[in-house]
N, C-alpha and C positions, 0 to 999 in steps of 0.2 A: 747752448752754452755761451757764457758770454765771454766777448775775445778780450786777454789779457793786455794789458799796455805795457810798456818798457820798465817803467814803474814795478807794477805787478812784478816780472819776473824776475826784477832786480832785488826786490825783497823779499821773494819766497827762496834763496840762494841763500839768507842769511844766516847765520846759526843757532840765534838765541831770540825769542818774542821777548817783548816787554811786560812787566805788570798788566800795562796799558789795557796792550792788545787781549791779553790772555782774558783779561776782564770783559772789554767789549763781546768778545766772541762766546763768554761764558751769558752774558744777558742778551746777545743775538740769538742763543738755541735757542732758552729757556722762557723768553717772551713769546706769548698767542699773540703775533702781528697781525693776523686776520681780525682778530677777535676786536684788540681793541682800535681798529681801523672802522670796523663796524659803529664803533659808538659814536664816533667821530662825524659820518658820513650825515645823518640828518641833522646835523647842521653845518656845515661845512658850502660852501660857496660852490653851485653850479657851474659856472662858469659860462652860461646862456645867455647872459647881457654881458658881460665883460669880458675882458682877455682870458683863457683857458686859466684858474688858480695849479698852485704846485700841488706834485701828490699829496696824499695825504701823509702816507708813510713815511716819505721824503722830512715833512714836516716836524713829524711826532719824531722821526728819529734824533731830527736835530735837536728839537724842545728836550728829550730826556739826555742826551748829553751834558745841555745848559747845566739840568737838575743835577746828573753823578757828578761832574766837576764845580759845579758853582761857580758859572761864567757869566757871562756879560752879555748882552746880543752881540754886540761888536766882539768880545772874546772868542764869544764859542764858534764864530764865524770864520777870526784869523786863524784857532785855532784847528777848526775843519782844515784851511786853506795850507796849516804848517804840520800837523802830523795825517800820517799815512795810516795810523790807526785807525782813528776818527774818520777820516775819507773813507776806508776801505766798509767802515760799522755803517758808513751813509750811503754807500753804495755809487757814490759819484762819481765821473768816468769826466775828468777834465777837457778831455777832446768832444764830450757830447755836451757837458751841462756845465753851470759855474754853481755855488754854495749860494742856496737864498740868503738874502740880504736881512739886515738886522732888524727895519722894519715891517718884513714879512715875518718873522718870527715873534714880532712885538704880537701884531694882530691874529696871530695863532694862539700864543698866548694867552690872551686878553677871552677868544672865545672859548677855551678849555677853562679858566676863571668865571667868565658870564655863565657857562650853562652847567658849571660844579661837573667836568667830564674825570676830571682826577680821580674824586672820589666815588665814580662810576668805575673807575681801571682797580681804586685797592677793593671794591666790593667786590667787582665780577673774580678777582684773584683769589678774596677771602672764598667764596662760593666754591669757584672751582677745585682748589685746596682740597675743601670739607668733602666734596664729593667725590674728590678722586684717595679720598682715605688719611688724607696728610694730617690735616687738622684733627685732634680730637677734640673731644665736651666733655664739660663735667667739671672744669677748672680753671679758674684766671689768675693771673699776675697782676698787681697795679702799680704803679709807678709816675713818675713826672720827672722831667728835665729841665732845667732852665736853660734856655736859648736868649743872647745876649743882645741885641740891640742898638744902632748907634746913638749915641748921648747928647753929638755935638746938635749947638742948635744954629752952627754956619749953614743954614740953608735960606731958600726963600722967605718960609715963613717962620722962622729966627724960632723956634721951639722943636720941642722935641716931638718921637710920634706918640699922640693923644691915647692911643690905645694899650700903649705900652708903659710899663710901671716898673718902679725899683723896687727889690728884698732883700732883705739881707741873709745871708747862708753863712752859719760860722762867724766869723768875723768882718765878714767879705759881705760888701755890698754889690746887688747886681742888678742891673738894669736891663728889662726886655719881656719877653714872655717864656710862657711856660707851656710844653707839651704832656701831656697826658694820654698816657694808655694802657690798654689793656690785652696781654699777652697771654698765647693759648697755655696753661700749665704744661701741658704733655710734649707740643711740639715746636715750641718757641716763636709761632708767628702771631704777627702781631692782628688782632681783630680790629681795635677800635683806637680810634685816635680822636682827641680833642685837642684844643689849643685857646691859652686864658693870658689873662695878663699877670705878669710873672708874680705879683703879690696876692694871688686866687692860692688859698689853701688847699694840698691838695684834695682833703677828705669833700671838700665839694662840689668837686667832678666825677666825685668816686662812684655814684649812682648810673651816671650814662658809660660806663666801660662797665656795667657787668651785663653776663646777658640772663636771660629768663631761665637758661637751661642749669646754670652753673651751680654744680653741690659742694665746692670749696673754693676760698678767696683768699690769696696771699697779699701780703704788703708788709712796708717796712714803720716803723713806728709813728710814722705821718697818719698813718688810716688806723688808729688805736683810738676804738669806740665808734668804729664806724657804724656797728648794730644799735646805738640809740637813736640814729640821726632818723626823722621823719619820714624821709624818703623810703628807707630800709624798715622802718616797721610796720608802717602803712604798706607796702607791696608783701602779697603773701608768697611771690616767689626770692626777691632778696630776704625776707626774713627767715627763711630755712636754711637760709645760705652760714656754711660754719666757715667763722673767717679766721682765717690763723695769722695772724698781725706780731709781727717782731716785735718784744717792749726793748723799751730804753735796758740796755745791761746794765749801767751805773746803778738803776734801781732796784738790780734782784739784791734779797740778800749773799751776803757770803757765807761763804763753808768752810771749812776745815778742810786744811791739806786732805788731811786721811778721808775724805768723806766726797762722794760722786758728787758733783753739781751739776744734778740732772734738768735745771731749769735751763743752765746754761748750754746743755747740751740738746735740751729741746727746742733752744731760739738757733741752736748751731742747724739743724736740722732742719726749719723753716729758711734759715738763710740761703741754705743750700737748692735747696726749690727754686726763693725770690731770687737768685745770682741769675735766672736765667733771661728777665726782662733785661738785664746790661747789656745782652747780644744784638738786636736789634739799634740800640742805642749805638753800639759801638760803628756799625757799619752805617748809618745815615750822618754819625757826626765824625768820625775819624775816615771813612773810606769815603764817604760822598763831601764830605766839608761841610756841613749843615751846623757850622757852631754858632752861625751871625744870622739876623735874620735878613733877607735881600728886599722884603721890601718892606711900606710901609701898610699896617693896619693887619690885625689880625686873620681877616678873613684868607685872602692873599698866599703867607705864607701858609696857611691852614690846606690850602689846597697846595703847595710844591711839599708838605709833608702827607701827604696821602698816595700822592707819586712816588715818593720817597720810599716808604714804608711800603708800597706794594712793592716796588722793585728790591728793599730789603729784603722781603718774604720768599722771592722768586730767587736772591743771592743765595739766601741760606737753605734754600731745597737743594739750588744747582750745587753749592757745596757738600751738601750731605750724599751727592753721589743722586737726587733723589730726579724724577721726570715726571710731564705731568701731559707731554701729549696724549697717550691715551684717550683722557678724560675731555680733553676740551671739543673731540666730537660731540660728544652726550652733554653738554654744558651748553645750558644757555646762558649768553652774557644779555 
């Protein structure tokens, strides 16, 4: 058992947790640390020519902090050093260890980006899910978000980033990229995730967010005519696929007071379905801050939303009361 410090017992006398904490400790159960500790391991630095490196765990813990709060190396480090929350979710014992430094976390980063390990963590999650019964099949959500970008071109190389591009929404113009995904119908985790420059329409992602198995297809009037487009009639398993697409209401006709307006109660009843891709959205841009993009070049942030979006997946089980040790014996990652 590990011996408490002054610290410690000075805040388990308190009366009330924070958000904070309550959060931490809700993504301390609910994450397989073993598991994605494992994936980490064949590549991660021996430490047989050079100084012993930091745990791994140690590492990862800090890296998905960065991610839930949208910090800085240097932030998420004063951070650690100023709340007890954060210390207590990193495990760090002030009298044994200090908070790795922002250049070790740069280069931890850097190798979880070179060897795509993120999108190893939301697969092995999606996997685990489906096997432990969470996920069902048979049904997708589609959707896209636009994620905004900064504009100015006060940097070194006096422009903006290359890979990123303006649209216009409404009246509003925006600048940045665009996320794309695809959400289980039945249990609102998210499967698939892409990321485009924000003037990509979405019907042209709409092909790699479906999967092979899926016998209905929701979306909102962006993906209206999605069953002409090549991709979808040329594959014999999207082209089976019935896809229930919101149209524009402006263009149904109208009825008569006295008379049901069942078309509009048939798009009420799709909507009611597609409302459920906002849930995930909600928690990676309003609880994790994911409304800016942090770095430059699409690949990049592509990989801090697949972190993202797997730890969504895992908020909203632990929310729903739901558990998934069980499964991760029997679960290969």
């Amino acid at each position: 058992m590990k011996q408490e410090s002054f610290s410690d017992m000075e805040y388990r006398c308190r009366k009330k947790k924070t958000k904070r904490e309550e959060f931490l400790e809700i993504m301390d159960e609910i994450i397989p640390w073993d598991e994605w500790v494992s994936l980490i391991v064949p590549h991660y630095p021996s430490g047989k020519r050079r100084r012993p490196p930091i745990g791994i765990e140690t590492m990862l813990r800090m890296y998905l902090l960065q991610c839930w709060f949208s910090l800085s190396d240097e932030g998420v480090k004063d951070a650690i050093y100023d709340s007890y929350a954060m210390r207590k979710f990193m495990g760090i014992n002030f009298f044994e260890q200090d908070v790795p430094d922002a250049t070790t976390l740069l280069h931890f980063r850097h190798l979880l980006e070179e060897k795509g390990i993120d999108k190893l963590f939301f697969d092995a999650i999606n996997r685990c899910l489906e096997q432990a019964g969470r996920m069902m099949r048979g049904g997708s959500i589609l959707d896209a978000t636009l994620i905004g970008a900064p504009s100015s071109t006060k940097n070194a190389e006096k422009k903006r980033d290359p890979e990123m591009h303006q649209t216009k929404k409404g009246n509003q113009w925006h600048f940045g990229m665009k996320c794309h995904t695809g959400v289980d119908a039945g249990s609102d985790i998210v499967h698939t995730v892409e990321a485009t420059a924000a003037n990509v329409h979405d019907i042209t992602v709409a092909a790699k967010l479906l999967r092979e198995d899926d016998e209905v297809v929701y979306g909102d009037s962006a993906y209206l005519g999605i069953e002409k487009r090549d991709e979808i009639r040329n594959s014999s398993q999207f082209s089976a696929i019935t896809y229930r697409i919101n149209r524009r209401l402006d263009r149904l006709p109208k009825v008569s007071d006295n008379a049901i307006d069942w078309k509009r109660y048939i798009e009420n009843r799709k909507s009611a379905v597609r409302c459920k891709v906002e849930h995930p959205y909600r928690i990676v841009k309003n609880i994790f801050g994911f409304r800016k993009t942090v770095y430059r070049g699409l690949r990049k942030n592509l990989n801090r939303l697949h972190v993202l979006f797997a730890s969504a997946n895992l908020y909203m089980l632990a929310r729903a009361g739901g558990s998934l040790h069980p499964a991760w014996a029997s679960c290969a990652l």
